[in-house]
DSSP file (Angstrom, degrees, kcal/mol; ACC not computed):
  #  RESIDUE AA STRUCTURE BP1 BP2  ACC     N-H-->O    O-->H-N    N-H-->O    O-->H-N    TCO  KAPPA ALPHA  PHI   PSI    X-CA   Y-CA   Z-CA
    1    1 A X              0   0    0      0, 0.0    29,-0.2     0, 0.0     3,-0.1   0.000 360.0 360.0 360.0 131.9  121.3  101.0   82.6
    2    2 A X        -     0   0    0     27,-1.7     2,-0.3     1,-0.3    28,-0.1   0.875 360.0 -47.2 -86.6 -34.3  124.7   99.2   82.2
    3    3 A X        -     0   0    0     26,-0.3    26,-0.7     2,-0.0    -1,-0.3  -0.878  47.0-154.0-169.1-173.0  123.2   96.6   79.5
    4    4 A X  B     -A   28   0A   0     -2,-0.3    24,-0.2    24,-0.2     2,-0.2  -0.590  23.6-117.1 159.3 143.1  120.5   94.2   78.6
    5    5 A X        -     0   0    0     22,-1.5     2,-0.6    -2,-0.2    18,-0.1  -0.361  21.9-155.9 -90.9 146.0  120.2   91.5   76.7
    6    6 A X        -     0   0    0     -2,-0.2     2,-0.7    16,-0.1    15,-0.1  -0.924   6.3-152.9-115.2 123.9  118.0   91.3   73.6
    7    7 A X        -     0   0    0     -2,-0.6    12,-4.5    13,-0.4    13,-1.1  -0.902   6.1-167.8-139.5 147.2  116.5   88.0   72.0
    8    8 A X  B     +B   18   0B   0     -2,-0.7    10,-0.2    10,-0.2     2,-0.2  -0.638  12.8 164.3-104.2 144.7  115.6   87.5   68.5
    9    9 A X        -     0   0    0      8,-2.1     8,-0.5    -2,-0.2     2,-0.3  -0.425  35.7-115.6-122.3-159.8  113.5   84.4   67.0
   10   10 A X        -     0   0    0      6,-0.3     2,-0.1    -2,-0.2     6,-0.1  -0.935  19.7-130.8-138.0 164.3  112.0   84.5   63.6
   11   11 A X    >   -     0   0    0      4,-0.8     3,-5.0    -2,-0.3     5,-0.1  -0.375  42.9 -80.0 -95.4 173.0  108.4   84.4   62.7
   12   12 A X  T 3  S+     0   0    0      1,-0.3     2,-0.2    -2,-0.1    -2,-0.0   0.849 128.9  54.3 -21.4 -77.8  106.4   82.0   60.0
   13   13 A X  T 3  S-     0   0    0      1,-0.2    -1,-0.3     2,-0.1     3,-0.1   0.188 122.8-100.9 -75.8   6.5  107.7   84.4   57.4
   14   14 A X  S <  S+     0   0    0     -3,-5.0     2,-0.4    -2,-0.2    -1,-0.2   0.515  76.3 144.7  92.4 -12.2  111.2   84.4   58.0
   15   15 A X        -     0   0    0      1,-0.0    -4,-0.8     0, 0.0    -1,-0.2  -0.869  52.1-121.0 -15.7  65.0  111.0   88.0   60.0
   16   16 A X        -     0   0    0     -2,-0.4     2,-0.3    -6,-0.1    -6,-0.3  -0.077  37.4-176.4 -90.5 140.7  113.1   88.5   62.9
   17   17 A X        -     0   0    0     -8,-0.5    -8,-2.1     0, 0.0     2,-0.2  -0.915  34.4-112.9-128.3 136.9  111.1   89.2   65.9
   18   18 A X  B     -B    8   0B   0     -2,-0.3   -10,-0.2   -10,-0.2     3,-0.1  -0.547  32.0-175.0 -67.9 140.3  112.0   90.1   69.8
   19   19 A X        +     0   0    0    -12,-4.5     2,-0.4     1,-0.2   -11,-0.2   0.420  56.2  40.5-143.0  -4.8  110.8   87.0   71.2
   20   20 A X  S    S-     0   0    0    -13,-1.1   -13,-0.4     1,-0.1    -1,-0.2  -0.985  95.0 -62.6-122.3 172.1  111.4   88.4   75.0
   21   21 A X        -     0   0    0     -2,-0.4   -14,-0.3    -3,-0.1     2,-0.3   0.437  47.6-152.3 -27.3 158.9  111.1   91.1   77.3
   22   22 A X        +     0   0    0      1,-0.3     3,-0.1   -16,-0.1     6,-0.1  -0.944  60.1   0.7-140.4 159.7  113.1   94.0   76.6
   23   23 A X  S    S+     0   0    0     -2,-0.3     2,-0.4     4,-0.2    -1,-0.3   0.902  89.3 123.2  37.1  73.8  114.6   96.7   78.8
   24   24 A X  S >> S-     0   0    0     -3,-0.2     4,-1.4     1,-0.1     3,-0.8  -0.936  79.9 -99.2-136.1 178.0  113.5   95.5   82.1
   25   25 A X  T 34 S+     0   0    0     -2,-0.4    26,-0.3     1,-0.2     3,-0.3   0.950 122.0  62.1 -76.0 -36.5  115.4   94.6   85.1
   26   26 A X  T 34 S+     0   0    0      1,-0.3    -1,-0.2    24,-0.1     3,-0.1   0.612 110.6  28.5   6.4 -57.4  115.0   91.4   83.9
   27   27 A X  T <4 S+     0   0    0     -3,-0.8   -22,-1.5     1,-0.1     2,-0.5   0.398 120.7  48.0-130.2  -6.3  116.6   91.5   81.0
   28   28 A X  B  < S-A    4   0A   0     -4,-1.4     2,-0.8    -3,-0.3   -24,-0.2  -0.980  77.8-108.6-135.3 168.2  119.4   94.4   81.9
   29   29 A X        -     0   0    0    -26,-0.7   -27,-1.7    -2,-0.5   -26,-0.3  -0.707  29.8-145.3 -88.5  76.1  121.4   95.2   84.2
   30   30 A X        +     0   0    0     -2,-0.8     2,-0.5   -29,-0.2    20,-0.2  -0.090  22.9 170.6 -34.7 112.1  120.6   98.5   86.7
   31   31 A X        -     0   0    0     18,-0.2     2,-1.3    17,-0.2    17,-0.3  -0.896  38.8-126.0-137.8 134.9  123.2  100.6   88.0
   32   32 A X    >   -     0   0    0     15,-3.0     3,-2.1    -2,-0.5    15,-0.2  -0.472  18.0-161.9-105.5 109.1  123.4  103.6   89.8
   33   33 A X  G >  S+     0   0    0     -2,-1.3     3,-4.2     1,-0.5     4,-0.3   0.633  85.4  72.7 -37.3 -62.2  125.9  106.1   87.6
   34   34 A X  G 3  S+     0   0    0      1,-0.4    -1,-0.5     2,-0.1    -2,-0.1   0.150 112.8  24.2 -31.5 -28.8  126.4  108.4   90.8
   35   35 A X  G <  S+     0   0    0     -3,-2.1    -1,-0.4    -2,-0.2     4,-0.3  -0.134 100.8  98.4 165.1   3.3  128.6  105.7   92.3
   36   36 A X  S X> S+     0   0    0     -3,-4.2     3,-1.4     2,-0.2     4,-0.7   0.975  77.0  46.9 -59.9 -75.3  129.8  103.8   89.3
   37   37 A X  H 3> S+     0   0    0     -4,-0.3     4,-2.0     1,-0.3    -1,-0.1   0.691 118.9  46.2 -38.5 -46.8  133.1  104.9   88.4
   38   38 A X  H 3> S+     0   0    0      1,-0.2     4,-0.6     2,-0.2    -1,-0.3   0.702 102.7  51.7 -72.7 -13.0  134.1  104.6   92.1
   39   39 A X  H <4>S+     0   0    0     -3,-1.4     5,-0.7    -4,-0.3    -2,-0.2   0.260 115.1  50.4-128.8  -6.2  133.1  101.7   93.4
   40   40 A X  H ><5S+     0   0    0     -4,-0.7     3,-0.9     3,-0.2    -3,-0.2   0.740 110.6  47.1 -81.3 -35.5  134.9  100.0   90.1
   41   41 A X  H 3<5S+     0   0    0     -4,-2.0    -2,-0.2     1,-0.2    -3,-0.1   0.857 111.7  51.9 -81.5  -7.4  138.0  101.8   90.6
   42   42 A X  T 3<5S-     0   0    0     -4,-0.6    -1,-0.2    -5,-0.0    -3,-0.1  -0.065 118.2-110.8 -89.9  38.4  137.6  100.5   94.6
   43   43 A X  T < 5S+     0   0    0     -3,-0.9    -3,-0.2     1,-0.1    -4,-0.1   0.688  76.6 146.4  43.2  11.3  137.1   96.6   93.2
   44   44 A X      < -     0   0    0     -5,-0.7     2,-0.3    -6,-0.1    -1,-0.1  -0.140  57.2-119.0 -50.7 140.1  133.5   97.4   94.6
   45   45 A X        -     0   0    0     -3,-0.1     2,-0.2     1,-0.0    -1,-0.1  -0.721  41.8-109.0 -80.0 164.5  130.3   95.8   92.8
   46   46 A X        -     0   0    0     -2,-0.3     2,-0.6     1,-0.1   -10,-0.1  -0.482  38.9 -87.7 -78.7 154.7  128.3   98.7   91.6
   47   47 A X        -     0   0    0    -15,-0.2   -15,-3.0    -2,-0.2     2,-0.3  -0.521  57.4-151.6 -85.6 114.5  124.8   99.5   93.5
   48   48 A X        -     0   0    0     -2,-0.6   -17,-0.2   -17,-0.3    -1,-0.1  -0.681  25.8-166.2-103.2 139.6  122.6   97.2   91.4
   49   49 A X        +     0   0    0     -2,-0.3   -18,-0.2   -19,-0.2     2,-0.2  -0.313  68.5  55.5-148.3  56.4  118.9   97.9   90.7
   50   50 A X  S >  S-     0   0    0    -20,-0.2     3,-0.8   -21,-0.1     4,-0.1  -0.710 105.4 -70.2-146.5 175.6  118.1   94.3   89.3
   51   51 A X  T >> S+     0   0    0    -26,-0.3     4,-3.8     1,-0.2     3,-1.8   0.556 105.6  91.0 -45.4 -16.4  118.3   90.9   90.0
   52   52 A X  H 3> S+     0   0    0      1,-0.2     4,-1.2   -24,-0.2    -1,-0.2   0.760  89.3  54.5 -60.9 -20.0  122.0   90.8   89.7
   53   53 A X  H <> S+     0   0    0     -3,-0.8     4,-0.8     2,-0.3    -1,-0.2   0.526 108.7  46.0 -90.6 -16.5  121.7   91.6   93.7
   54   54 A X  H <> S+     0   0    0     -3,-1.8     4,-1.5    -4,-0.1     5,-0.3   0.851 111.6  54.8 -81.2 -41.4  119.5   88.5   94.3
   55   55 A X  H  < S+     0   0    0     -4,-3.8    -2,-0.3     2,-0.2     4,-0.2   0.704 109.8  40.5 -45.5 -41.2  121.9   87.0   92.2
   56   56 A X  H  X S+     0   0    0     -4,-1.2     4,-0.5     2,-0.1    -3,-0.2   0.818 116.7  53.7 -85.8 -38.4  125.3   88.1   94.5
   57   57 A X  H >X S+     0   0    0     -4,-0.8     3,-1.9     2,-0.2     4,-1.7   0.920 108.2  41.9 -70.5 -58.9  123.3   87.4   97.7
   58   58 A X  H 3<>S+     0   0    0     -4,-1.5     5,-6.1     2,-0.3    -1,-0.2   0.617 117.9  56.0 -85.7 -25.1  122.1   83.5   96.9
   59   59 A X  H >45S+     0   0    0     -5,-0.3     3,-0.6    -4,-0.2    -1,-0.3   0.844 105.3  49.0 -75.8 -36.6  125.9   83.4   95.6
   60   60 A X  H <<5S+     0   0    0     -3,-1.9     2,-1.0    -4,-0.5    -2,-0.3   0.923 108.7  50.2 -82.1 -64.3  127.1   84.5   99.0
   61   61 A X  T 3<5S-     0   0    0     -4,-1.7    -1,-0.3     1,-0.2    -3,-0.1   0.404 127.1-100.8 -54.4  20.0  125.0   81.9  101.1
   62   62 A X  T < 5S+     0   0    0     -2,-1.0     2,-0.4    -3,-0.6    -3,-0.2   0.715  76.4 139.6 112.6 -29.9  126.4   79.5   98.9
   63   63 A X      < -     0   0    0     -5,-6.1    -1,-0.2     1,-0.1     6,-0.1  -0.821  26.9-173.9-122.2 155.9  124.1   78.7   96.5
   64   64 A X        -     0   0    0     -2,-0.4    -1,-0.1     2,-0.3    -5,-0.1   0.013  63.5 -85.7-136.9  23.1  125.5   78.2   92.5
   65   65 A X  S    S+     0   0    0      1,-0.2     2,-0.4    -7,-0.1     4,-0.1   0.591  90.4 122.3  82.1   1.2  122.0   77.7   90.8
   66   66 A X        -     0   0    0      2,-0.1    -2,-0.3     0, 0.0     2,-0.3  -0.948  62.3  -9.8-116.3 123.6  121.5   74.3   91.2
   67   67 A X  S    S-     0   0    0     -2,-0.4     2,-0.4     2,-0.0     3,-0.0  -0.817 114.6 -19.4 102.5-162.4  118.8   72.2   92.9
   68   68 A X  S    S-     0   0    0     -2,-0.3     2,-0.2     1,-0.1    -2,-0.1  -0.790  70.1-130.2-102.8 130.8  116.2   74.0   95.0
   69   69 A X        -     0   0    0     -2,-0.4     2,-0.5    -4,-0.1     3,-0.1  -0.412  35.0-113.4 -78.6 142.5  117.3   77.5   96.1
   70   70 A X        -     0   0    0     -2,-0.2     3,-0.1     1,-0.1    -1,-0.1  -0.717  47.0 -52.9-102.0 166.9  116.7   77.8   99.6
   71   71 A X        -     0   0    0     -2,-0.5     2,-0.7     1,-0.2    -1,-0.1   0.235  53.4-121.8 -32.8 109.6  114.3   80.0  101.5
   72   72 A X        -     0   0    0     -3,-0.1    -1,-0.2     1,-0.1     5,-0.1  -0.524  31.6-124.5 -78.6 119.1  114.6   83.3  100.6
   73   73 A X    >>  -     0   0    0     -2,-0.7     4,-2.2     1,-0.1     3,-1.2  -0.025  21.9-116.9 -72.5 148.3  115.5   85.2  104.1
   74   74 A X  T 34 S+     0   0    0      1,-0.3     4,-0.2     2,-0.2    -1,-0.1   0.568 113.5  62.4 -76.7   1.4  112.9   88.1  104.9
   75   75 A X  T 34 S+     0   0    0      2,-0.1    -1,-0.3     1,-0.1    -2,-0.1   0.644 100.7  53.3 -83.6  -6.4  115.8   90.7  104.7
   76   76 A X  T X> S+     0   0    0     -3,-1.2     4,-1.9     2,-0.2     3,-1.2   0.897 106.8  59.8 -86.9 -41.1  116.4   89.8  100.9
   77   77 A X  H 3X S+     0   0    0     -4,-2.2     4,-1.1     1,-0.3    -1,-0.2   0.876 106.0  34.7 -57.4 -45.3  113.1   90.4  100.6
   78   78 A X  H 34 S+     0   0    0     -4,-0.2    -1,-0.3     1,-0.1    -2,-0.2   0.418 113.9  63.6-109.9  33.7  112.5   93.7  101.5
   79   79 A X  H X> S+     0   0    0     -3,-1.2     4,-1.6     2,-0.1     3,-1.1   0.792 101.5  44.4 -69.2 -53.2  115.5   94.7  100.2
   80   80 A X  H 3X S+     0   0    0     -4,-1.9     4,-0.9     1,-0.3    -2,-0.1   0.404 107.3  63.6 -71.8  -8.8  115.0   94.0   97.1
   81   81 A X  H 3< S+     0   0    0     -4,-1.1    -1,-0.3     2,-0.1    -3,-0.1   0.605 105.0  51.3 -73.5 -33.8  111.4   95.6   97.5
   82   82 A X  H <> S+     0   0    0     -3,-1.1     4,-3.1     2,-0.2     3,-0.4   0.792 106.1  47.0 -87.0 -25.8  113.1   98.6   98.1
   83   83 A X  H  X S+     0   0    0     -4,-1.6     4,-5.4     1,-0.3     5,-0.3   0.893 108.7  59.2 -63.5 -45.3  115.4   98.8   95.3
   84   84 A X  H  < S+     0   0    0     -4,-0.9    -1,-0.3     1,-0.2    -2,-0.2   0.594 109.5  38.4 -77.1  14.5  112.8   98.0   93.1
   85   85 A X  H >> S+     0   0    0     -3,-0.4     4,-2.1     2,-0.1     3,-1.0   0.657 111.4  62.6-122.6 -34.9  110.6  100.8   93.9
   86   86 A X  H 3X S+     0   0    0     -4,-3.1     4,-2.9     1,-0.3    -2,-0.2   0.946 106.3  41.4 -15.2 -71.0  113.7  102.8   94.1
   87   87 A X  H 3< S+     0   0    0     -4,-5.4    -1,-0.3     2,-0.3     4,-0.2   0.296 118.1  52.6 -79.8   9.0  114.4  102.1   90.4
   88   88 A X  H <> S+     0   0    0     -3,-1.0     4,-5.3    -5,-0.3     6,-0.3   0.815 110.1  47.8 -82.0 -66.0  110.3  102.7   89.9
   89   89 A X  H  X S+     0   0    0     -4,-2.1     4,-0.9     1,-0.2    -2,-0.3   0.842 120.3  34.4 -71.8 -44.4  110.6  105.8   91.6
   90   90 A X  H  < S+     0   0    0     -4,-2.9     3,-0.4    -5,-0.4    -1,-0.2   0.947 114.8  53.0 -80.2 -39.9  113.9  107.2   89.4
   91   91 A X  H  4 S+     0   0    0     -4,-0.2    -2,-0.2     1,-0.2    -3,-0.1   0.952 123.8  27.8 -54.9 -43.3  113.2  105.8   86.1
   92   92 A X  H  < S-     0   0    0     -4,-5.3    -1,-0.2     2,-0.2    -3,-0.2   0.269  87.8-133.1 -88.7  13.3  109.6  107.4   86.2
   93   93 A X     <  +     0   0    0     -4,-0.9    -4,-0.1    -3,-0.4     2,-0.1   0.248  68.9 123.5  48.8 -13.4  109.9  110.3   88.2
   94   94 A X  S    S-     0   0    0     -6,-0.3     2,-0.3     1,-0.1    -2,-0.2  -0.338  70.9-113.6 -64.9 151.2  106.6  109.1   90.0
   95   95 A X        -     0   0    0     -3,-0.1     2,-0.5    -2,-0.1    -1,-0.1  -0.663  42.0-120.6 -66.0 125.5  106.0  108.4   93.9
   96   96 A X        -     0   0    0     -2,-0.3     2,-0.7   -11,-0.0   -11,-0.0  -0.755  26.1-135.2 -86.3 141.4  105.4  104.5   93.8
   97   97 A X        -     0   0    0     -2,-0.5     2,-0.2     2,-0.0    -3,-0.0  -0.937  12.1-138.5-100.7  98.5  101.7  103.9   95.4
   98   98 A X        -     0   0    0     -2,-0.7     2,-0.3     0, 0.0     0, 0.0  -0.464  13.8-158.3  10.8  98.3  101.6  101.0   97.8
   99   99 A X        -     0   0    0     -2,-0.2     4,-0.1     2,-0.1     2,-0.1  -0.988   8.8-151.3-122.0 119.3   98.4   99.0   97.3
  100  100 A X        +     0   0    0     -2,-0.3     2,-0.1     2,-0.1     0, 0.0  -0.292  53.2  32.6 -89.2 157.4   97.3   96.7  100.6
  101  101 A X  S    S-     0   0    0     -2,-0.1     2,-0.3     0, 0.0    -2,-0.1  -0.016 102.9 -19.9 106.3 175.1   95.4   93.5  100.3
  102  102 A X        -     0   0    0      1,-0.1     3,-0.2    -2,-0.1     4,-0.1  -0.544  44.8-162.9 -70.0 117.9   95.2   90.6   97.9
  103  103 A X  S >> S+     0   0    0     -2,-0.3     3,-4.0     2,-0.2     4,-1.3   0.916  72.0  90.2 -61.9 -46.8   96.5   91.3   94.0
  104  104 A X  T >4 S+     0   0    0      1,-0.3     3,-2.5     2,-0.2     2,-0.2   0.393  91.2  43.7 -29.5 -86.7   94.8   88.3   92.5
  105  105 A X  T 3> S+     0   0    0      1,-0.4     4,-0.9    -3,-0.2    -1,-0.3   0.300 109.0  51.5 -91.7  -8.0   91.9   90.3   91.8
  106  106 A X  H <> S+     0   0    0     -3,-4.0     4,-1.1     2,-0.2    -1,-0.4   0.816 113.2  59.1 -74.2 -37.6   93.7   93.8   90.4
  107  107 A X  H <X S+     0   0    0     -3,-2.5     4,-3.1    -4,-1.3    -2,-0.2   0.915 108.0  36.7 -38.4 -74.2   95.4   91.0   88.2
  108  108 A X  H  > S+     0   0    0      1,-0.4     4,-3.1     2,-0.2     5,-0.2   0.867 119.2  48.7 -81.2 -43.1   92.3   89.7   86.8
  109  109 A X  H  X S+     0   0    0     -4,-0.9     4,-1.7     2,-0.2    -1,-0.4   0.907 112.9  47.1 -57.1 -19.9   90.7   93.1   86.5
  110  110 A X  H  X S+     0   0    0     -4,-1.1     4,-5.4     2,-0.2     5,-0.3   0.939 118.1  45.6 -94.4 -51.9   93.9   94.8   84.7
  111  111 A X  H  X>S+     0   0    0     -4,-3.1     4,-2.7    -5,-0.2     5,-0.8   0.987 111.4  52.9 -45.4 -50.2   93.9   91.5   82.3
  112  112 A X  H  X5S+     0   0    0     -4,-3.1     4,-2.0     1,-0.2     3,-0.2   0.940 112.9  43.4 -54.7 -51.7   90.1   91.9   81.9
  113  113 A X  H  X5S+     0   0    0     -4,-1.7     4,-2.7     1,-0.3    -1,-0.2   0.849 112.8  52.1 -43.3 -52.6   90.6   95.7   80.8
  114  114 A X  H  X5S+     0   0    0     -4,-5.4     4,-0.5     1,-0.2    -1,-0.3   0.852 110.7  44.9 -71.2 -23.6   93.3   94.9   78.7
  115  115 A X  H  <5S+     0   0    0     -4,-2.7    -2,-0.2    -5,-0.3    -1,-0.2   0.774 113.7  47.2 -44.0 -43.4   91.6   92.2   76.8
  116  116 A X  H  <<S+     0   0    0     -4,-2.0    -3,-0.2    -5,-0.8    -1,-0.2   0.950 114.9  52.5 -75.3 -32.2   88.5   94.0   76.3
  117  117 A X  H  <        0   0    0     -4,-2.7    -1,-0.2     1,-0.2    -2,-0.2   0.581 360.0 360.0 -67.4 -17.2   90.7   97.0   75.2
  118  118 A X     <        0   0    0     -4,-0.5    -1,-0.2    -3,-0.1    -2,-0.2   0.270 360.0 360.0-127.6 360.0   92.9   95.3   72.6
């Protein structure tokens, strides 16, 4: 991990609370160490395994965050499918499992479980 950003609210009681996600690609910034050090001292971005790469791409077509993003191209897509099961697949030592077919309904079952569980 290169960083990630933390944010604090407070509660009723004056408490300071993490008030979003923490340590996610989301909220830091992926990098892969093996290739760090070079690919700064060659003015290179570093091999990003976060959004920051959805981010560079949308940047390169052009597009500065304003308005309606356009159509995200179907190599960005499985690029970015692969990185993220890359980063699956290093952070946990696990084989990432592929699951075919419509999620809505793993959704509502993994919500149902956890509800009933907690």
């Amino acid at each position: 991990m290169l960083d990630t950003k933390i944010e604090f609210g407070i509660d009723e009681r004056g408490n300071p609370i993490i008030i979003d996600e923490l340590l996610t690609r989301d909220s830091s910034r992926f990098v892969l160490a093996a290739t760090y050090k070079e690919r700064l001292a060659n003015r290179e971005e570093p091999d990003h395994f976060d959004k920051e790469y959805l981010r560079l791409a949308y940047t390169a077509a052009g597009y500065r965050g304003e308005g309606v993003p356009p159509e995200m191209p179907l190599w960005l897509k499985e690029e970015l499918s692969r990185r993220y099961v890359e980063l699956f697949e290093k952070i946990t030592g696990q084989r990432f499992e592929y699951l075919l077919g419509p999620i809505s309904q793993r959704i509502l079952t993994n919500l149902e479980n956890y509800l009933r569980n907690n």
